[in-house]
Backbone as ProteinMPNN parsed JSONL, in Angstrom:
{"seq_chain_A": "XXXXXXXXXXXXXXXXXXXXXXXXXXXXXXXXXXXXXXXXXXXXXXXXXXXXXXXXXXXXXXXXXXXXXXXXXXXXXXXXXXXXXXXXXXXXXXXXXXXXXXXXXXXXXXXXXXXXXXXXXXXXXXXXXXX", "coords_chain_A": {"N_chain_A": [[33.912, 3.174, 37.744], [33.413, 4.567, 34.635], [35.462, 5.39, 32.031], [34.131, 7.712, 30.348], [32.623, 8.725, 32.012], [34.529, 9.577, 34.281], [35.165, 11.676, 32.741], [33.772, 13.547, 32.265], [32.716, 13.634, 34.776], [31.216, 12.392, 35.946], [28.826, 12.467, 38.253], [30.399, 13.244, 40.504], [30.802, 15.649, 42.676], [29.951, 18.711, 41.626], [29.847, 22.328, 40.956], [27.231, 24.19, 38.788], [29.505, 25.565, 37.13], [31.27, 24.367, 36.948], [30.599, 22.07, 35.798], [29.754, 23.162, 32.985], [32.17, 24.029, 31.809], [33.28, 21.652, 32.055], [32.221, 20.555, 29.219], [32.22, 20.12, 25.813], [32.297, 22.619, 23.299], [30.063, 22.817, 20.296], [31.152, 23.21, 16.991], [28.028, 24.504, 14.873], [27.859, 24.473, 11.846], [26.94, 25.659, 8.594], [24.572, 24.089, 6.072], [25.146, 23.308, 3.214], [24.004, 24.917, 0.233], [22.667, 23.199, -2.319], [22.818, 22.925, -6.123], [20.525, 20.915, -6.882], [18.915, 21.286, -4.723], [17.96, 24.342, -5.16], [17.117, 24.298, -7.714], [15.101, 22.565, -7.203], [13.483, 24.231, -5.405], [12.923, 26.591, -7.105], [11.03, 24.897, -8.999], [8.739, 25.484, -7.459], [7.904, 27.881, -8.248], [5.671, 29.947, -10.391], [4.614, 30.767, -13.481], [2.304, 33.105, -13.562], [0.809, 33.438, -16.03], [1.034, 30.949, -16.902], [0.483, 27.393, -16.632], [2.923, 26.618, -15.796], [5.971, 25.618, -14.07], [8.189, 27.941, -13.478], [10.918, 27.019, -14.212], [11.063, 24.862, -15.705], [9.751, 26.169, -17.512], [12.093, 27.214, -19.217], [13.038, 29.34, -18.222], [15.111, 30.4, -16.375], [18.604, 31.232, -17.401], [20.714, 30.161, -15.735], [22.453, 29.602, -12.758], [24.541, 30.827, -9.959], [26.473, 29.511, -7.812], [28.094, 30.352, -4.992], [31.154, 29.946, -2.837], [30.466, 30.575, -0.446], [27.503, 30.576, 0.186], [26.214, 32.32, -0.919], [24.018, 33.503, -4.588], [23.585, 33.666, -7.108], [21.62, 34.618, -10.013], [20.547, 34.431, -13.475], [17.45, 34.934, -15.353], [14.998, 35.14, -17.446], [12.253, 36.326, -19.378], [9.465, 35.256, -21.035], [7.887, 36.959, -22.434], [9.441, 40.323, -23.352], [7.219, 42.571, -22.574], [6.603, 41.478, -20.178], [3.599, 41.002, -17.791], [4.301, 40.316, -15.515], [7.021, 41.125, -15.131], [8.113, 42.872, -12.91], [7.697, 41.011, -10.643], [8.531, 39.002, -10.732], [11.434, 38.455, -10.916], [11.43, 39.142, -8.24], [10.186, 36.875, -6.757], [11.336, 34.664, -7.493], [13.755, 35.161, -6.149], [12.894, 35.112, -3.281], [11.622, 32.265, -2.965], [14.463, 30.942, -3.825], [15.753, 31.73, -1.2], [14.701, 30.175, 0.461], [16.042, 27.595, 1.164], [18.116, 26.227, 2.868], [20.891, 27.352, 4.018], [21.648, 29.003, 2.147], [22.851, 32.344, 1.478], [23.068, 35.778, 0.371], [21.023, 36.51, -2.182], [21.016, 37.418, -5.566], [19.036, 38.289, -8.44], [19.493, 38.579, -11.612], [17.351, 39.972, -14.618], [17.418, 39.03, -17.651], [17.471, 39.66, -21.153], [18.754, 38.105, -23.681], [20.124, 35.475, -24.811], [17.144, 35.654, -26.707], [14.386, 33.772, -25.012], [12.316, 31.434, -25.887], [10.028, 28.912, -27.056], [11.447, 26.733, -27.563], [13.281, 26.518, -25.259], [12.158, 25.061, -23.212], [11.326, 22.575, -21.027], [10.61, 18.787, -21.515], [8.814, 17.834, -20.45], [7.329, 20.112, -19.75], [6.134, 21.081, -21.879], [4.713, 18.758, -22.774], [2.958, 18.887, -21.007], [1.821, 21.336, -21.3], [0.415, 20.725, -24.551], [2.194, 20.947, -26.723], [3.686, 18.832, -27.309]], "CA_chain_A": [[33.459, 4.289, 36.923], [34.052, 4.13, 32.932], [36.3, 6.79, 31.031], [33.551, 9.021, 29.762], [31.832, 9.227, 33.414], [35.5, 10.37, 34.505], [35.798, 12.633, 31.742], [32.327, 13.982, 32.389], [32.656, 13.955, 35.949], [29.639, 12.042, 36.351], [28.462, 11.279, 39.907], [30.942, 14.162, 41.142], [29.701, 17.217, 43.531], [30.428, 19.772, 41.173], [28.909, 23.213, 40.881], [27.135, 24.154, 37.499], [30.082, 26.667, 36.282], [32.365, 23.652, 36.99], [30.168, 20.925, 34.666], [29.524, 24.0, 31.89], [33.289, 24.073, 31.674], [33.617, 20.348, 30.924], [31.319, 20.578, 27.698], [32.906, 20.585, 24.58], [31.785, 23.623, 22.402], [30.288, 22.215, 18.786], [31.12, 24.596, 16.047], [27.689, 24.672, 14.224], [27.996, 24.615, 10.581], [25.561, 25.869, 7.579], [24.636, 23.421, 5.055], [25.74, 23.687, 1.609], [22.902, 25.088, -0.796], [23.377, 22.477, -4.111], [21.918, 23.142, -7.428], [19.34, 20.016, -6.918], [17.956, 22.278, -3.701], [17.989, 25.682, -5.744], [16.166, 23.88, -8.277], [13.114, 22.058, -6.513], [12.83, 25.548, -5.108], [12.639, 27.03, -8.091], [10.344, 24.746, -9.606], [7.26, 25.87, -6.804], [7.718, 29.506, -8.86], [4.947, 29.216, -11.169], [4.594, 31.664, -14.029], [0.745, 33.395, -13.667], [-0.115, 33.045, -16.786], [0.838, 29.666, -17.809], [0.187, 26.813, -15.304], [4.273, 25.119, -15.682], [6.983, 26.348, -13.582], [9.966, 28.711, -14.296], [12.627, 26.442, -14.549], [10.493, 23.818, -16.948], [10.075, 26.633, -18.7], [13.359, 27.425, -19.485], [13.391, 30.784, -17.877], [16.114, 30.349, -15.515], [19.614, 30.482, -17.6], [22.362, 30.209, -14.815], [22.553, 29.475, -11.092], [25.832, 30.073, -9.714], [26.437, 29.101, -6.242], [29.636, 31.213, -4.364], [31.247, 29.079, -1.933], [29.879, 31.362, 0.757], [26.467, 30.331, -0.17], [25.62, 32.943, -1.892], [23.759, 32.696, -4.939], [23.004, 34.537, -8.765], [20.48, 33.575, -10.871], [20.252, 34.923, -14.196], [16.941, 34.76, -15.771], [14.251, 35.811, -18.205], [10.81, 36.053, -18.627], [8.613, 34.653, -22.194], [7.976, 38.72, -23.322], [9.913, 41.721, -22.759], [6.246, 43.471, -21.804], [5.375, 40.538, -19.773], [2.79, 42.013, -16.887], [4.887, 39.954, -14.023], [8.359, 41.407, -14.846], [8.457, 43.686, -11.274], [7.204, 40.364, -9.701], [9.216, 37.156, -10.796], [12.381, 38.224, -10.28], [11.262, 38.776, -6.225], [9.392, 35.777, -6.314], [12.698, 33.669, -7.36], [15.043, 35.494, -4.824], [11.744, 34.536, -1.697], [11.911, 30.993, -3.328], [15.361, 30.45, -3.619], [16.546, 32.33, 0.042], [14.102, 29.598, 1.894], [16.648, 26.849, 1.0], [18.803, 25.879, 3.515], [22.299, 27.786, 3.535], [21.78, 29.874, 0.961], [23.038, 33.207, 1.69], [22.749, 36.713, -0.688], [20.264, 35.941, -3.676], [20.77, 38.233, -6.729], [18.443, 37.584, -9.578], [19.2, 39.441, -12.738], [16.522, 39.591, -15.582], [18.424, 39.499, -18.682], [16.789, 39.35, -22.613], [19.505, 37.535, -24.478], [19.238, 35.055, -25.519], [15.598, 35.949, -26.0], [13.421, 33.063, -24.552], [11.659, 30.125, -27.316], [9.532, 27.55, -26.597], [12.787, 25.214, -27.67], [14.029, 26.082, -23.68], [10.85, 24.485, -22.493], [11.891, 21.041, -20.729], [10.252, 18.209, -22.076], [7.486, 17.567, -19.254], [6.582, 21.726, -19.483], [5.844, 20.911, -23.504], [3.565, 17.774, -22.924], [1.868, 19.82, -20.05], [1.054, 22.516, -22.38], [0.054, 20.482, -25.322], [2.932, 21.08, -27.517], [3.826, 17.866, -28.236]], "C_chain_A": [[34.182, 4.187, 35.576], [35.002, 5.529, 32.744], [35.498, 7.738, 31.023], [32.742, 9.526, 31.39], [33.064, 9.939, 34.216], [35.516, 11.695, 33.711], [34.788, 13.887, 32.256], [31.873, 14.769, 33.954], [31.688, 13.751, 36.699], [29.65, 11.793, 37.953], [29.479, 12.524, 41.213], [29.97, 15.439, 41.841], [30.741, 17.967, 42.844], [29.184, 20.779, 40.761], [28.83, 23.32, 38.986], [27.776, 24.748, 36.993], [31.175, 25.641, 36.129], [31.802, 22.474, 35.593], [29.951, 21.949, 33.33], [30.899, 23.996, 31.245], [33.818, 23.001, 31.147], [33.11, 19.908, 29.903], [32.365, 20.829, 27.03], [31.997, 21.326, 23.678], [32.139, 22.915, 21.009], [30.147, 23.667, 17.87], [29.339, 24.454, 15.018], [27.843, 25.184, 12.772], [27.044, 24.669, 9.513], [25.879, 24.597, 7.141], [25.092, 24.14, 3.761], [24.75, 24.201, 0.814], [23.838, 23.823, -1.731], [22.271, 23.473, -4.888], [20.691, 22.594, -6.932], [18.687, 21.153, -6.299], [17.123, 23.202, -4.523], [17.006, 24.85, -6.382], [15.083, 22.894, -8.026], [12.715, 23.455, -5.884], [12.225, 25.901, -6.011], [11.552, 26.425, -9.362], [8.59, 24.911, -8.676], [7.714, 27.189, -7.06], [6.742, 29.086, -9.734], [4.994, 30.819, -12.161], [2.911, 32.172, -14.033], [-0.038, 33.34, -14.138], [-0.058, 31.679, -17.638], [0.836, 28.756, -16.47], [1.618, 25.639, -15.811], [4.853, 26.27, -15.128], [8.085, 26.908, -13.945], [10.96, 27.799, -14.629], [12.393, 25.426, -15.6], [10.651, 24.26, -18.178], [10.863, 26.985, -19.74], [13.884, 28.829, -19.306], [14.54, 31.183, -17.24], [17.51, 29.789, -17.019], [21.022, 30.126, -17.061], [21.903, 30.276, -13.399], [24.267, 29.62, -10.816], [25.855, 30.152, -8.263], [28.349, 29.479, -5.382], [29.57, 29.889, -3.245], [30.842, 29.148, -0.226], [28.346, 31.285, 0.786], [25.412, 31.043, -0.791], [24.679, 32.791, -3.216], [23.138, 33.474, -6.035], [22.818, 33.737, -9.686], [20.288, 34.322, -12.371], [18.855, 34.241, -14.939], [16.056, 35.534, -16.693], [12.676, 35.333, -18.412], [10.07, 35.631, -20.372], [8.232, 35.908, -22.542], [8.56, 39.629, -22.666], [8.464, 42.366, -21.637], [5.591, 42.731, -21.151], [4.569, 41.553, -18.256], [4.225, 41.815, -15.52], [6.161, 40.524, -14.102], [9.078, 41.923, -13.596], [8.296, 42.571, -10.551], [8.418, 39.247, -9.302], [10.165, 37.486, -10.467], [12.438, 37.898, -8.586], [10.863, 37.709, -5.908], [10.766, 34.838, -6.51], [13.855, 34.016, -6.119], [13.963, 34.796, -3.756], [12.162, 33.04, -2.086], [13.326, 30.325, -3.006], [16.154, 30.903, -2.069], [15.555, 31.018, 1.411], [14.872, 28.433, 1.665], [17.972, 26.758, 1.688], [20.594, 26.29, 3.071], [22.872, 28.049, 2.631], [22.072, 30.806, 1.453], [22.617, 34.626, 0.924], [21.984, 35.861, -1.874], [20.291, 37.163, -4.44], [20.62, 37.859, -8.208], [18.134, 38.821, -10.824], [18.35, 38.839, -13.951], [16.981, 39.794, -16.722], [17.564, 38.697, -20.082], [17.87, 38.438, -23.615], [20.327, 36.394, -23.787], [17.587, 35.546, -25.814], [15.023, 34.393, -25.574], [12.376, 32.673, -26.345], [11.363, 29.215, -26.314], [10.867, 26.465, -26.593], [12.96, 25.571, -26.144], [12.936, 25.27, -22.582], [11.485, 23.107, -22.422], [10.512, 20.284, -21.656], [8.45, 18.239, -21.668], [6.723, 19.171, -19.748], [6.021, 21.274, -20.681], [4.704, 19.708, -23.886], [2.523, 18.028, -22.556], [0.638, 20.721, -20.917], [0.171, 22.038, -23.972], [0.641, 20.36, -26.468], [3.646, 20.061, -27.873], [2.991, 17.065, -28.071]], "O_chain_A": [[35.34, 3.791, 35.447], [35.012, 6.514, 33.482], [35.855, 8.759, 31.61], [32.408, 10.683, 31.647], [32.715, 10.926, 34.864], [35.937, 12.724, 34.241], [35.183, 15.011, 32.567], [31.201, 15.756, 34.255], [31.256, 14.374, 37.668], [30.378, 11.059, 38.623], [29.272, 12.587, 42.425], [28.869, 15.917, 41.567], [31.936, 18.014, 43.134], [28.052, 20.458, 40.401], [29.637, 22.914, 38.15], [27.235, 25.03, 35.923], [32.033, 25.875, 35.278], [32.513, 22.16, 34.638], [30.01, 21.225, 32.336], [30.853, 23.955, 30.015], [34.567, 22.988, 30.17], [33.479, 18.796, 29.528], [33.302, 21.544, 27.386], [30.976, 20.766, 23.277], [33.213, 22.558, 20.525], [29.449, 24.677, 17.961], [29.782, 24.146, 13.912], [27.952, 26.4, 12.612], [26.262, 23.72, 9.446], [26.886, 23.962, 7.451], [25.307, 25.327, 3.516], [24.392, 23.079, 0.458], [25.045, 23.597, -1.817], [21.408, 24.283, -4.552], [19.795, 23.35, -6.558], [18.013, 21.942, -6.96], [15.909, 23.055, -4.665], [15.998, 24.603, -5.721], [14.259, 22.585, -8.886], [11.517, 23.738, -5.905], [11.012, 25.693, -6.043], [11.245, 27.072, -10.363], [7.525, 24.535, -9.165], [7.981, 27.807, -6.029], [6.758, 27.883, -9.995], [5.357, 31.864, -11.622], [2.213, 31.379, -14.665], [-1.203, 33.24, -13.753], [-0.73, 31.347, -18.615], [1.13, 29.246, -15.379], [1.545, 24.44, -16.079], [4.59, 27.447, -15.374], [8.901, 26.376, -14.698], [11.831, 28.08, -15.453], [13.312, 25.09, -16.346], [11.103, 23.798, -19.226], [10.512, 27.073, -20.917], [14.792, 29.384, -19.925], [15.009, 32.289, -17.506], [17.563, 28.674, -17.538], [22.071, 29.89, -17.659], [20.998, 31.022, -13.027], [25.107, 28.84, -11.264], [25.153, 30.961, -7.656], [29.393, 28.826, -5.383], [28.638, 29.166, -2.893], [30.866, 28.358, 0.718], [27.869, 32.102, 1.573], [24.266, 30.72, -1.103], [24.294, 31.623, -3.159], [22.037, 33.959, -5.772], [23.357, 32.718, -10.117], [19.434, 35.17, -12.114], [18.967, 33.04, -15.181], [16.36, 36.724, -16.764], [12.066, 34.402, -17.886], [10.924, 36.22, -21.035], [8.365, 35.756, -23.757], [8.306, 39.83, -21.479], [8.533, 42.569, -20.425], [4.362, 42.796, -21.127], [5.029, 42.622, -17.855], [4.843, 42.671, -14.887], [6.686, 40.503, -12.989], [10.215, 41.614, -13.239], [8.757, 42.801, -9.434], [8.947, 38.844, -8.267], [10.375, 36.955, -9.376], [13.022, 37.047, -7.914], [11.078, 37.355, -4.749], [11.184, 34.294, -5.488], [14.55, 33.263, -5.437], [14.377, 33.701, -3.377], [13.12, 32.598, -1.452], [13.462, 29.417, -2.187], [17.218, 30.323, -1.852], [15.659, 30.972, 2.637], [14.117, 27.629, 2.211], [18.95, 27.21, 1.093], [21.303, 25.78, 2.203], [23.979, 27.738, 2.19], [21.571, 30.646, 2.566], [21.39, 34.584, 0.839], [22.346, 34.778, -2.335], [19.57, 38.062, -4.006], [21.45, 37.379, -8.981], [17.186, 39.588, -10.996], [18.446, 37.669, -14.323], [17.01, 40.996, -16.986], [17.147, 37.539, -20.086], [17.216, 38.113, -24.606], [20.932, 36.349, -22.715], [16.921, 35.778, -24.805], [15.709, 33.665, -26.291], [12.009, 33.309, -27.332], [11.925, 28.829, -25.289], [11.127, 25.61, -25.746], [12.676, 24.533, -25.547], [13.084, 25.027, -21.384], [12.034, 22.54, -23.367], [9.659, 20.912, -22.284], [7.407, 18.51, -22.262], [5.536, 19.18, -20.074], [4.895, 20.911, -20.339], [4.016, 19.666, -24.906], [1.431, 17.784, -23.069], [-0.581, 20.766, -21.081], [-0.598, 22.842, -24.497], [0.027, 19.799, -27.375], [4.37, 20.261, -28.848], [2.924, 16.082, -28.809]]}, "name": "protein", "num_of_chains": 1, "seq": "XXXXXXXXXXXXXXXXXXXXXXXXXXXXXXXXXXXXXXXXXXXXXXXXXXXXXXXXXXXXXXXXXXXXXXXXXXXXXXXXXXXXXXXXXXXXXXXXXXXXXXXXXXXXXXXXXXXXXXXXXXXXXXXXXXX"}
């Protein structure tokens, strides 16, 4: 009989409270949220009325990621009176909370800077026609 069939107690008449007992208990551990994650989430947000995603756009200016996996997002939206303002923020917290060991999502909508085409990534700006 090898080591681990000793250890194990293989091949032994033992009752099942006796083999439950020789298991080693694994601690399950979350994953880490990263940025990368957060942001492929965040780029299936789409804004309603333009067909490029929030984060192309340059709506999103801050992710910060607590070591508890927490996870605050400051962003903004292309007009103060835009229609979606009640929407997008919820739609980025749903987005970003389906990403693996993320914890709390709080997504403040904040005007300042205000929002310019200049925060538009490159790709959002070819999309649109703008360059």
């Amino acid at each position: 009989m090898n080591r681990l069939a000793r250890f194990t107690n293989y091949g032994a008449e033992n009752s099942t409270e006796e083999t439950l007992q020789a298991t080693v208990d694994i601690e399950q551990v979350a994953p880490k949220p990263t940025r990368e994650l957060i942001i492929t989430s965040l780029r299936s947000v789409y804004d309603p009325e333009i067909p490029v995603n929030i984060y192309d756009l340059g709506l999103i200016y801050s992710i910060l990621i607590a070591k508890n996996g927490d996870v605050a997002i400051e962003m903004t939206l292309t007009a103060p009176g835009c229609p979606v303002a009640g929407m997008m923020p919820v739609m980025v917290k749903n987005a970003v909370q389906q990403v693996a060991g993320v914890g709390e999502v709080a997504v403040e909508l904040v005007w300042d800077p205000p929002w310019s085409q200049a925060n538009m990534s490159d790709e959002a700006q070819l999309q649109l026609g703008l360059l």
